[in-house]
C-alpha positions as CSV (number, residue, x, y, z in Angstrom):
1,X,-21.5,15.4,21.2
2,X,-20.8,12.2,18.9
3,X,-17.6,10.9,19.2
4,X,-17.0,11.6,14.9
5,X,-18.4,15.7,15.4
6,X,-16.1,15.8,18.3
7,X,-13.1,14.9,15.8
8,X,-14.4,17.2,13.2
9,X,-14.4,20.3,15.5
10,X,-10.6,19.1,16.8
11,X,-9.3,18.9,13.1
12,X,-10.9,22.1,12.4
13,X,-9.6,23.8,15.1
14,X,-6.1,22.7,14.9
15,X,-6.4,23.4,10.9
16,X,-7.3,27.2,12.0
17,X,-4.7,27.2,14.6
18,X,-1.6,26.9,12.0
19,X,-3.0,29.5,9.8
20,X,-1.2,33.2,9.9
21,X,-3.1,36.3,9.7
22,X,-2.3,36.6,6.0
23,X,-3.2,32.7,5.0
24,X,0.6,31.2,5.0
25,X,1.0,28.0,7.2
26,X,1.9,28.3,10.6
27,X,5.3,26.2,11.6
28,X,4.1,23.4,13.0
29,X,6.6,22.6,15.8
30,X,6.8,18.9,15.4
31,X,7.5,19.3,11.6
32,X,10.9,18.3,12.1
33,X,10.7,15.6,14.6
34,X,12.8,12.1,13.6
35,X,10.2,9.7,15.0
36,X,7.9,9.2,12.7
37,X,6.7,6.1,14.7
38,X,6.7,7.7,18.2
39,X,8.2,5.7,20.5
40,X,8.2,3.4,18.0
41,X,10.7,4.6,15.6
42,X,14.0,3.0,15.1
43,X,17.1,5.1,13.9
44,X,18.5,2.7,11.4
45,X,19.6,4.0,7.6
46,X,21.2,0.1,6.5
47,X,19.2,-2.1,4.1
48,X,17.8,-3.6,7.2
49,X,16.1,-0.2,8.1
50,X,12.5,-1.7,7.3
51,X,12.8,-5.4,8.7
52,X,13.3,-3.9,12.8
53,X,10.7,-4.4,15.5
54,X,9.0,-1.5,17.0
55,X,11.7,0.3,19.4
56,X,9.9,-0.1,22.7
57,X,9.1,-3.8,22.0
58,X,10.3,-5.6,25.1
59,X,11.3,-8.9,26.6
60,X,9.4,-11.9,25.5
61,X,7.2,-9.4,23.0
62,X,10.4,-9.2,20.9
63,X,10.5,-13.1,20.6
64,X,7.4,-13.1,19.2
65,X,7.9,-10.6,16.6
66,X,11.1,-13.3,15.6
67,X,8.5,-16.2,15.5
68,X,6.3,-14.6,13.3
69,X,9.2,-12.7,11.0
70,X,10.6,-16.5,10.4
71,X,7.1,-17.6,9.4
72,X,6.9,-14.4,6.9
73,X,10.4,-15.1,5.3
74,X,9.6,-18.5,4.7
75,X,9.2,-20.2,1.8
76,X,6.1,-22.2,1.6
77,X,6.5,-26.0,-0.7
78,X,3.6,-28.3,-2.7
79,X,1.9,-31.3,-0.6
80,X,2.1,-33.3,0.6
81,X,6.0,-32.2,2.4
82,X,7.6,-33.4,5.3
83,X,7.0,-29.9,7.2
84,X,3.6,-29.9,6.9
85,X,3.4,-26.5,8.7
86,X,4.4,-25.4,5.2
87,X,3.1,-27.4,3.0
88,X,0.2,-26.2,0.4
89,X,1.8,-24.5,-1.7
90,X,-0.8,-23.1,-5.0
91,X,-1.6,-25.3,-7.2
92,X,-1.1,-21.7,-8.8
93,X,0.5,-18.8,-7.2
94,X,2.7,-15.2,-7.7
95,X,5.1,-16.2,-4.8
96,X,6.4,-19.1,-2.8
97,X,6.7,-16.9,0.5
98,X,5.7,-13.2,1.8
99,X,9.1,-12.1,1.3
100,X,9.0,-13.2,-2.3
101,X,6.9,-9.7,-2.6
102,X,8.0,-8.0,0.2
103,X,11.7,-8.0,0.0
104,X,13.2,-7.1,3.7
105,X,9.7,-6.1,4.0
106,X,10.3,-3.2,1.1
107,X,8.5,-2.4,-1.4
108,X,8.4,-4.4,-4.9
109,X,8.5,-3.0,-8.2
110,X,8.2,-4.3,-12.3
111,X,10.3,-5.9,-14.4
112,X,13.3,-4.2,-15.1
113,X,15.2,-6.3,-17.5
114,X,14.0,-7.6,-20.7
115,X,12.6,-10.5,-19.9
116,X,12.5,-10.5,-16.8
117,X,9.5,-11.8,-14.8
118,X,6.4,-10.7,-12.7
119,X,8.7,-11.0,-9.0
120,X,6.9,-8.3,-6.5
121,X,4.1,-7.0,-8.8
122,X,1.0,-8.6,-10.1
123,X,-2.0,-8.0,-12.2
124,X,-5.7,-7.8,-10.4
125,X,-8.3,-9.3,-12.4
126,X,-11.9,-8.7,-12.9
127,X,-15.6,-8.4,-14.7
128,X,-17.8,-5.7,-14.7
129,X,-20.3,-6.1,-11.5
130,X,-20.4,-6.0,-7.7
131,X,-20.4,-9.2,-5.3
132,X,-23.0,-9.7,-2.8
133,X,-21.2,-7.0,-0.6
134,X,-20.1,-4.4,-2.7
135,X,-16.8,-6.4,-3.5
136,X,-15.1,-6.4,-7.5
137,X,-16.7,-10.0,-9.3
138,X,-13.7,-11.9,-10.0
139,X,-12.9,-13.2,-14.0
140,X,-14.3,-16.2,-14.7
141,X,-11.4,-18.2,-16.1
142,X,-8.4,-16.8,-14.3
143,X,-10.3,-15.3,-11.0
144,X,-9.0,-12.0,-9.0
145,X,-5.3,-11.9,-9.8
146,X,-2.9,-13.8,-12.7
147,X,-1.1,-16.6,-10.9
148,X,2.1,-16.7,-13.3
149,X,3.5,-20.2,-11.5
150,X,2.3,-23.4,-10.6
151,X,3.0,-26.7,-8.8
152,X,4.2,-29.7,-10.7
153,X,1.4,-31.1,-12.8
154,X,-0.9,-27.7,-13.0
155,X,-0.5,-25.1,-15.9
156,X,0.4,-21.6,-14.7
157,X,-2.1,-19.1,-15.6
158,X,-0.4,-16.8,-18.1
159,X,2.7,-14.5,-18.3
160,X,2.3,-10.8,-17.6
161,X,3.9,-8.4,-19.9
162,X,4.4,-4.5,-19.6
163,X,5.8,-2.2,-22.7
164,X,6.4,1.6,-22.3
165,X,5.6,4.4,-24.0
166,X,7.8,7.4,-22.6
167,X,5.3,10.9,-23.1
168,X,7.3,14.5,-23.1
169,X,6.4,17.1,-21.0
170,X,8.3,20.6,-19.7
171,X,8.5,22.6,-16.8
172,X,7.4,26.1,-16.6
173,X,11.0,26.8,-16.4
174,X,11.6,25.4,-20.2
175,X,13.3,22.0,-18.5
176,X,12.0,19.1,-20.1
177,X,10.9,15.9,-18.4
178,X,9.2,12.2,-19.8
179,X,6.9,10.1,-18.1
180,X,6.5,6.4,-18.8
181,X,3.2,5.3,-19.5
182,X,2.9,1.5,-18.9
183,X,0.5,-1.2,-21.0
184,X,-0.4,-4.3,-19.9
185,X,-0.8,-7.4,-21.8
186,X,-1.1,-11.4,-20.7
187,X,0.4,-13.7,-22.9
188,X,0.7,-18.0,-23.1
189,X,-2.8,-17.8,-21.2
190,X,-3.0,-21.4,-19.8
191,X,-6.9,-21.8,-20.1
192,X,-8.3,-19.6,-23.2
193,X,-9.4,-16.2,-23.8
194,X,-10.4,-13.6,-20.8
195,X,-13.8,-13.1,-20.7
196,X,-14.9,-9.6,-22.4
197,X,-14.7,-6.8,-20.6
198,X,-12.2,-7.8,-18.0
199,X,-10.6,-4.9,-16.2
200,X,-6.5,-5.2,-15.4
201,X,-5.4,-3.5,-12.6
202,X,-1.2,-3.6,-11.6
203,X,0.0,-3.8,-8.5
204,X,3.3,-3.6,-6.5
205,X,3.7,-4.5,-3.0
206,X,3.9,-1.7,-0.9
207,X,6.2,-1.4,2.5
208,X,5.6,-3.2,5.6
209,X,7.0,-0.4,8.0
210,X,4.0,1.2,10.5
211,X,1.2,-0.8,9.8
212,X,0.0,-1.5,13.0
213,X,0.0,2.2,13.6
214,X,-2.4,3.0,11.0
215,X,-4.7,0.3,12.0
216,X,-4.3,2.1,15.3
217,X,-5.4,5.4,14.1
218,X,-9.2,5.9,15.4
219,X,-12.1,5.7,12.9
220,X,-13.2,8.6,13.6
221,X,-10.6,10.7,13.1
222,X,-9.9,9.4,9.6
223,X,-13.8,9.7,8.8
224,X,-13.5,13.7,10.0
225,X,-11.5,14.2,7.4
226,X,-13.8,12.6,4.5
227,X,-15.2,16.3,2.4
228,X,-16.9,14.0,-0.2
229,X,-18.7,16.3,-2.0
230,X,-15.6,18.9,-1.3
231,X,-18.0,21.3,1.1
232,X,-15.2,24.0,1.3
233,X,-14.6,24.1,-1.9
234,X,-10.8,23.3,-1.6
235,X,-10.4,20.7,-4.9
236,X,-10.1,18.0,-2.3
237,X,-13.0,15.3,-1.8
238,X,-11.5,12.6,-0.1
239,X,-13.6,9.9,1.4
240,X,-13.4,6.2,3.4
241,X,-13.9,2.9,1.5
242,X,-16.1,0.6,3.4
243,X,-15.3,-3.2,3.1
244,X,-16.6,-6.4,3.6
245,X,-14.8,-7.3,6.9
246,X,-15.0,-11.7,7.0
247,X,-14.5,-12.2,10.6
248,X,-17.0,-9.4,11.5
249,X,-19.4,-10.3,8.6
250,X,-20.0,-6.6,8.5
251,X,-19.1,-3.5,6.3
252,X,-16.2,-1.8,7.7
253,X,-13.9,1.2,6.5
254,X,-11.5,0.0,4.5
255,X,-7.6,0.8,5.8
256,X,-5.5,-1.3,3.7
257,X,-4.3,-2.0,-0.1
258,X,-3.4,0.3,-3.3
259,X,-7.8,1.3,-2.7
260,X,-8.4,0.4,1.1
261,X,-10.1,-2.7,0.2
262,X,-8.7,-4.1,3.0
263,X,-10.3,-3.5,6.8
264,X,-7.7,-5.2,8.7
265,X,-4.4,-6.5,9.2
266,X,-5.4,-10.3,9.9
267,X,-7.9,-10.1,6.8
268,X,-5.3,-8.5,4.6
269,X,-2.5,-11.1,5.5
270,X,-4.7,-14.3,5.4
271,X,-5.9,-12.6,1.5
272,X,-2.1,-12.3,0.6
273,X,-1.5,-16.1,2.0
274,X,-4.9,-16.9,-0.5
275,X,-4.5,-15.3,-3.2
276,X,-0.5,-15.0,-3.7
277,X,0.6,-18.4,-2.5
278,X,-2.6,-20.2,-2.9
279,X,-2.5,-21.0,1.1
280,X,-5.6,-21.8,2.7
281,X,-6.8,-19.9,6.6
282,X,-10.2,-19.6,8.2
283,X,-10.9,-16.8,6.3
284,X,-10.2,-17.9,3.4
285,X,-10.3,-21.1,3.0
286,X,-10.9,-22.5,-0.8
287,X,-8.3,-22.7,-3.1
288,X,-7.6,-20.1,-5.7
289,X,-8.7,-23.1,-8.5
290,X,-11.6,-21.8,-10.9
291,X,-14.2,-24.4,-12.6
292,X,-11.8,-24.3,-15.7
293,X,-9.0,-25.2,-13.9
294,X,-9.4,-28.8,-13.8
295,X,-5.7,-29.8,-13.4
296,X,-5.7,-27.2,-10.2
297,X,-8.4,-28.3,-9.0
298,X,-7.3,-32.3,-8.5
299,X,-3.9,-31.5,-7.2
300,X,-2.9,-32.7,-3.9
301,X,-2.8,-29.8,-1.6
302,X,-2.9,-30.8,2.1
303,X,-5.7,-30.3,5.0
304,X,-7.3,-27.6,5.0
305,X,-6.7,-24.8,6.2
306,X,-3.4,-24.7,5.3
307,X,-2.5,-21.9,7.2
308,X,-3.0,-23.0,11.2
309,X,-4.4,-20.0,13.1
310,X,-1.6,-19.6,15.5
311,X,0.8,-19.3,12.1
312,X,-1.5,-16.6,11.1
313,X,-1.3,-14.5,14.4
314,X,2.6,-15.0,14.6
315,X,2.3,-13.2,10.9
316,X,0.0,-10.1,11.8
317,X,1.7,-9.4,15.2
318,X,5.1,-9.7,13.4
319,X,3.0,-7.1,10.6
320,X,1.5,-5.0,13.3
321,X,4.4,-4.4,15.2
322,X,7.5,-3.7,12.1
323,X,9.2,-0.4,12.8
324,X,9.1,3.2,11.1
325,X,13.0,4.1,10.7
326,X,13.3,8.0,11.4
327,X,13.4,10.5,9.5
328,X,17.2,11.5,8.0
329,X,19.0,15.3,8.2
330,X,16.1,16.7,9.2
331,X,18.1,19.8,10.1
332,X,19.5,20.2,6.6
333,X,18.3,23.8,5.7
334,X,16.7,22.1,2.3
335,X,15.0,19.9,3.7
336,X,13.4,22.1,5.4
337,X,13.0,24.5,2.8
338,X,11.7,21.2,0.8
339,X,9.0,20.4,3.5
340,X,7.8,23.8,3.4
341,X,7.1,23.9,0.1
342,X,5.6,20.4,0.1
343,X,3.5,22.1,2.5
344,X,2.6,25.0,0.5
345,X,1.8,23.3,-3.0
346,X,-0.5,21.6,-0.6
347,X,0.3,18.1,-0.8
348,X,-0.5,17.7,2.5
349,X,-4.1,18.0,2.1
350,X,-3.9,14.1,1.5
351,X,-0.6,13.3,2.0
352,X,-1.8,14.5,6.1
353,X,1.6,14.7,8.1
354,X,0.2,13.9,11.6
355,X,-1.6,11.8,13.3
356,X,-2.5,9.9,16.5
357,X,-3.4,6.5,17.3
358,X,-5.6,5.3,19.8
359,X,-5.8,2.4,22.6
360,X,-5.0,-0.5,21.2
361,X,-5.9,-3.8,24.0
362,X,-3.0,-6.3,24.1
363,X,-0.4,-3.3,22.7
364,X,0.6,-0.8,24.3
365,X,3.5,-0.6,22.0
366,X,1.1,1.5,19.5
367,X,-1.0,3.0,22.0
368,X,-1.5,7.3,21.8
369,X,1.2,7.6,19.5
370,X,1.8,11.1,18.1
371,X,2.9,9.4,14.5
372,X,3.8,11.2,10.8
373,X,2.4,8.7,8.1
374,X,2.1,11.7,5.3
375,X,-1.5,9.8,5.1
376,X,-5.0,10.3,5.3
377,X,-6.3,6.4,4.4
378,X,-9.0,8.1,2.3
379,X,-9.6,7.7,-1.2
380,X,-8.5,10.5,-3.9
381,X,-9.6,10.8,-7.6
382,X,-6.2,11.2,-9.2
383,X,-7.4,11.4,-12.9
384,X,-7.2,9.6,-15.8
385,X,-3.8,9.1,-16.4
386,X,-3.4,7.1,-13.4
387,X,-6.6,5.3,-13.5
388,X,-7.1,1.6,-13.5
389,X,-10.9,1.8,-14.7
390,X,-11.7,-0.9,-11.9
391,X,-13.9,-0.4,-9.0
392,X,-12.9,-1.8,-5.5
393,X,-15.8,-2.0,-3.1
394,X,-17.2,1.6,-3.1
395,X,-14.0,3.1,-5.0
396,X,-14.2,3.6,-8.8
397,X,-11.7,3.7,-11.3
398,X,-10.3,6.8,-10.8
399,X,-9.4,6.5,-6.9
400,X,-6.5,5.7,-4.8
401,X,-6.0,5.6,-1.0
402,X,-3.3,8.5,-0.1
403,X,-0.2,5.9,0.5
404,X,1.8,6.8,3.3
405,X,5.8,8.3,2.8
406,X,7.3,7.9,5.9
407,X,10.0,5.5,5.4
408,X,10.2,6.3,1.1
409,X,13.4,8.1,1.5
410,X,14.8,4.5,2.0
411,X,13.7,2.7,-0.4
412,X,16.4,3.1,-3.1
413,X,18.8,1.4,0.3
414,X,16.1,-0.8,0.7
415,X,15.0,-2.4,-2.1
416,X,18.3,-1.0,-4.8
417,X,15.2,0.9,-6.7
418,X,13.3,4.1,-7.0
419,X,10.4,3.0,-8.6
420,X,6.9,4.8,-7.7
421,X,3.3,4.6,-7.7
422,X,0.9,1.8,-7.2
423,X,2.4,0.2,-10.5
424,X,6.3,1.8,-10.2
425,X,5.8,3.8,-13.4
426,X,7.4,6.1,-11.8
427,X,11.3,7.1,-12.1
428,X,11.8,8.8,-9.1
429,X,9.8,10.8,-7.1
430,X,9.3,13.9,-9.3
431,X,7.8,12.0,-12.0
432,X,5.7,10.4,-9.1
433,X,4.6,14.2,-8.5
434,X,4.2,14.9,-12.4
435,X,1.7,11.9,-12.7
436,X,-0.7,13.3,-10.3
437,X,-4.0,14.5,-11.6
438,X,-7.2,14.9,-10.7
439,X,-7.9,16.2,-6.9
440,X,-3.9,16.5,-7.3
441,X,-3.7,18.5,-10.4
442,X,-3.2,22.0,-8.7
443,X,-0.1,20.7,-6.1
444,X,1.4,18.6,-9.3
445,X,0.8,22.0,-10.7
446,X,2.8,24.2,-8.1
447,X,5.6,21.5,-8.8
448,X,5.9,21.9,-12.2
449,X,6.1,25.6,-11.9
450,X,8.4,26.1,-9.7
451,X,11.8,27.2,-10.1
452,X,14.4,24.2,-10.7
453,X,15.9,24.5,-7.2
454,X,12.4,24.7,-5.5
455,X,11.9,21.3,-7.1
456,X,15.3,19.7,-6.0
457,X,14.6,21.0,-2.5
458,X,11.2,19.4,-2.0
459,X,12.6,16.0,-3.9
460,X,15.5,16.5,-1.1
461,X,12.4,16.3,2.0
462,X,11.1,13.2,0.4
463,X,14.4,11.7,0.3
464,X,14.5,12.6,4.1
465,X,11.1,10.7,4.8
């Protein structure tokens, strides 16, 4: 039997296994268990709680998760610089460092006060079309993503603007609620008009926490779970992106990113270094400088690649091996209550609590973990409200990869904000529910019917994730 039919027949079973006689979930005994990360998980609830190496990191393995977390919170200058490990900076670029995005390795959001700026969010840009493998065509002018800064002598590219328009709705119980609906506009564009047709696609920076776990997490086991064409008829059709992997030169599934347009780690940190701080690596190594951007293109910017290879391995070990803090008052009976009836509104078709990862070579840190992500790394159709309108490799406008929770509960410690969804529109997490469409329309539906204290109680088990 093939590895993949193998998985299916395990998933199946164990999905039959916590079924009752009469249909209602079977208690699954590890509902409850802090440790998200396995052996992995740290117990910390401080501001900190997302920036701690994986708890059974040892010895000299902890000093290189150090190396690489000074090379991430660094800020990176123009060339040519006296440190030329960190020189290269742009010419244009959202961020001088990692950090600048990922703020104690949280999770960014928009612009809260007026006038604020663009700090952990940008705007993807592109054209109608597919590149040579499958990937979005990049604008002409401005290429993938608005660079809002720029080194001395270079124009920036624009300035990225969001206004709100709040929309009423009510719960079944007569309570009322709004939702924000955000618009996007670019303003003082520094090279002329975007070309027609150019689809605008926001973006916050997600958490670091548990990443090298979910790369860990077999292929095949994510792939059993793809029902593209939604065979049993449950509402649910998830299915894998497949990527252009660089190194590989070969189309991979796609773990990573707002649309799992990103196969891996590495690729993923070396196209942050690219395209948010204009650094150079062997993957990617031409600047983010388009034929209109003449000024960009003649600035000084050091040798090339910018970003040495052994920088860039201190970075994705550092990445891989960042902690999931456990789970908090998981024996509050609410919680419980809450996770039960997160379970029966059937979030969890996507929003998968369990998983395990497989052999990893070189880390046994994130080897045959039993892990809760609240994930499935496949896409969902979420409906038009939240849609974008831009494809990403073989996802279309409409789809989203299920974004993992663990760790969520933390990020109003974390990052002093509760601001959700790929573009924080969101004001917490039961407007994050309410904005759910699509393949999610029946569990956003079984939220907004039930009673007022049913709601509080399943907000409560997020809080606890």
């Amino acid at each position: 039997m093939r590895t993949s039919a193998l998985f299916a027949v395990l998933l199946l079973a164990a999905a039959s296994a916590c079924s009752s006689s009469d249909g209602e979930p079977m208690e699954d005994p590890a509902a409850d268990d802090p440790r998200s990360g396995g052996d992995t998980t740290v117990f910390d609830e401080t501001r900190g709680a997302f920036a701690e190496p994986a708890a059974n990191l040892h010895g000299d393995r902890r000093d290189n998760f150090f190396i690489g977390n000074a090379i991430f919170n660094r800020g990176w200058v123009s060339a040519p610089a006296s440190v030329a490990d960190f020189d290269g900076l742009g010419p244009v670029f959202n961020a001088l460092g990692c950090s600048g995005c990922h703020t104690k390795d949280g999770r960014g959001r928009p612009p809260i006060e007026p006038g604020e700026t663009f700090l952990s969010m940008l705007l993807r840009l592109s054209v109608p079309g597919k590149g040579p493998h499958g990937e979005t065509v990049d604008e002409p002018t401005y290429g993938g993503q608005l660079q809002g800064n720029a080194i001395l002598g270079v124009p920036p590219e624009g300035v990225a603007k969001i206004t709100y328009e709040e929309r009423p709705g009510t719960y079944a119980d007569g309570a009322p609620f709004s939702l924000r609906r955000p618009t996007y506009a670019i303003d003082q564009l520094g090279y002329g008009p975007l070309a027609t047709g150019t689809m605008i696609s926001p973006r916050v920076a997600p958490a670091m926490i548990g990443l090298g776990l979910l790369e860990a997490i077999p292929e095949d086991a994510i792939v059993a779970r793809a029902d593209a064409d939604d065979r049993d008829g449950d509402g649910i059709s998830g299915r894998p992106n497949r990527v252009w992997d660089v190194a590989k030169q070969a189309v991979v599934l796609g773990r990573f990113g707002w649309k799992a347009n990103q196969p891996s780690l590495s690729q993923q940190n070396q196209g942050a270094f690219n395209g948010d701080m204009g650094i150079t690596s062997a993957l990617f190594p031409a600047e983010q400088c388009t034929a209109a951007q003449t000024a960009c293109a003649a600035a000084l910017t050091g040798p090339t690649p910018q970003l040495r290879e052994s920088l860039s391995d201190d970075v994705t070990y550092y990445s891989r091996l960042l902690a999931v803090p456990a789970r908090r008052r998981t024996e509050d009976v609410a919680v419980r209550r809450g996770r039960r009836l997160f379970e029966k509104a059937r979030c969890v078709a996507c929003h998968v609590p369990a998983a395990r990862t497989g052999v990893v070579e070189g880390f046994p840190e994130l080897s045959e973990q039993s892990i809760r992500p609240y994930t499935d790394l496949l896409l969902h159709d979420l409906g038009d409200d939240l849609a974008d309108g831009r494809p990403d490799f073989e996802a279309n406008g409409n789809e989203w990869r299920t974004p993992p929770l663990w760790g969520i509960g933390l990020v109003k410690t974390v990052n002093r904000h509760e601001l959700y969804l790929h573009d924080g529109r969101a004001r917490g997490f039961a407007e994050a529910i309410l904005w759910h469409g699509g393949e999610a329309t029946s569990a956003r539906e079984a939220f907004r019917t039930m009673p007022a204290d049913d709601r509080a109680a399943l907000v409560d088990f997020l809080g606890s994730l």
